[in-house]
C-alpha positions as MATLAB code, in Angstrom:
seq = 'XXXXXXXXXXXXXXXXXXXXXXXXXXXXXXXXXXXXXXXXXXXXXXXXXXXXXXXXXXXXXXXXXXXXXXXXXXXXXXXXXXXXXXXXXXXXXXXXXXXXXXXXXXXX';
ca = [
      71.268   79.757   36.625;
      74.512   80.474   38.600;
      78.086   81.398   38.828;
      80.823   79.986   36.961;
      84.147   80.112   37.077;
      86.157   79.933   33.927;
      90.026   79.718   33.964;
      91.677   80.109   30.514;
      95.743   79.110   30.105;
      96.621   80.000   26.372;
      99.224   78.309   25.867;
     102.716   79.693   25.009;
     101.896   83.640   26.037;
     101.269   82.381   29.416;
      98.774   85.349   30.313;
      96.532   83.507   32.056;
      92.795   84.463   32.810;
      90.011   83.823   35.249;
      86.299   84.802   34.038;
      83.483   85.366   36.853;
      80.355   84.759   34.882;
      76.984   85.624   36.942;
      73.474   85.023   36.127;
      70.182   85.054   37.491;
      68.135   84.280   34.511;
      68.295   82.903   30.992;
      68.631   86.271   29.328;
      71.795   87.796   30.372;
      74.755   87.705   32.523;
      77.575   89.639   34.616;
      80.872   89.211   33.337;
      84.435   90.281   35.413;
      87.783   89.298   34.364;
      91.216   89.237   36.119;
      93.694   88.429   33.520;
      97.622   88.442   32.833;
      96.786   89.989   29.689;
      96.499   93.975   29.277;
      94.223   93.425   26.197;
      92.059   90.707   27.803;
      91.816   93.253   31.188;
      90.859   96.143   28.387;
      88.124   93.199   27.419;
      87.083   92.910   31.217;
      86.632   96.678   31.324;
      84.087   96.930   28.895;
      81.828   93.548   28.729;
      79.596   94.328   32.263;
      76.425   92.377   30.617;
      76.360   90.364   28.234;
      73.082   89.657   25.954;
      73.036   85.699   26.499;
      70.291   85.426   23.451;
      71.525   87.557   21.356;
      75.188   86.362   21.836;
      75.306   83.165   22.572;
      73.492   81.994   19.446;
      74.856   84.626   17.433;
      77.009   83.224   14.220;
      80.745   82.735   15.012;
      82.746   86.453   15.433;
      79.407   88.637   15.287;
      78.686   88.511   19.005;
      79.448   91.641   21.019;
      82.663   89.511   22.866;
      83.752   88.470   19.204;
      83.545   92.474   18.810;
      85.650   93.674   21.497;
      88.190   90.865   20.786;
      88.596   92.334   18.038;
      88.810   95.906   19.488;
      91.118   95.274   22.071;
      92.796   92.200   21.726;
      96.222   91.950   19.683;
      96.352   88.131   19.143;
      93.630   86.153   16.667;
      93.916   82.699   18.231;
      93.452   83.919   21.685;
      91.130   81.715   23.401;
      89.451   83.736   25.780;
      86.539   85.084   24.021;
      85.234   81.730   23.177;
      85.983   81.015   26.576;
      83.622   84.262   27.896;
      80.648   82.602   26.029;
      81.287   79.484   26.916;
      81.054   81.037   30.566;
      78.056   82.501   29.870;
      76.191   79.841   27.948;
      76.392   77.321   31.408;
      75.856   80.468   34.130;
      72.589   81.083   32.076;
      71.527   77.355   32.095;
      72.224   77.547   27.910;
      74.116   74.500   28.257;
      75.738   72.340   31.246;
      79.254   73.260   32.395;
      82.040   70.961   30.632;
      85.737   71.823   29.827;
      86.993   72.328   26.699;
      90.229   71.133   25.360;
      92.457   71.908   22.388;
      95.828   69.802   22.090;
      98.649   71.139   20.209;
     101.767   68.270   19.084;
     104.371   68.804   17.169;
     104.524   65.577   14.382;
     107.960   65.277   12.490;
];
C-alpha cells in the first residue's frame, strides 16, 4: 500500500486537479484534493475515506465518489471521479499504478 499522486487535466475547462490518495491497508484510503475546480474542491471537502471494497468494485456510478459527483459536480464528463478511484485502487495495492489516457480529434 502507499501514496499516490494523481494529476487530472480535463481538457478544455482547464481546472486542473491533483488527488493525494493514502493507504495503509487494502480496505480503505485517505483522499485530499487541491483542484481549480469549486465543485471538484466541494468533492475534496467531503470524501476523507473512502471504502476501497465497497467502492472500488462497486458497478459504474453507484460508488460513494460516483455519488458526490453527482452532488456537487456541474459537468457529466468530468474526469475526476474516475480518476479518485483510480487513485485509490493502486494506493490500496487493488491494482498497479498506470496512466490513463483519453484522446479527443476532430475528423472532417
Amino acid at each position: 500500500m502507499g501514496v499516490i499522486e494523481v494529476k487530472v487535466d480535463p481538457g478544455i475547462c482547464g481546472l486542473k486537479s491533483k488527488i493525494i490518495v493514502e493507504s495503509g491497508d487494502m480496505m480503505s484510503a485517505s483522499v485530499s484534493i487541491e483542484s481549480d475546480c469549486p465543485d471538484i474542491t466541494k468533492i475534496g471537502e467531503k470524501i476523507g475515506e473512502v471504502d476501497s471494497m465497497k467502492d472500488v468494485f462497486a458497478r459504474l456510478g453507484d460508488a460513494s465518489v460516483y455519488q458526490l459527483g453527482k452532488e456537487y459536480c456541474s459537468h457529466g464528463t468530468c474526469p475526476v471521479p474516475g480518476a479518485i478511484l483510480k487513485g485509490v485502487e493502486a494506493a490500496c495495492g487493488l491494482a498497479l499504478p498506470k496512466d490513463v489516457h483519453i484522446s479527443i480529434e476532430k475528423k472532417d
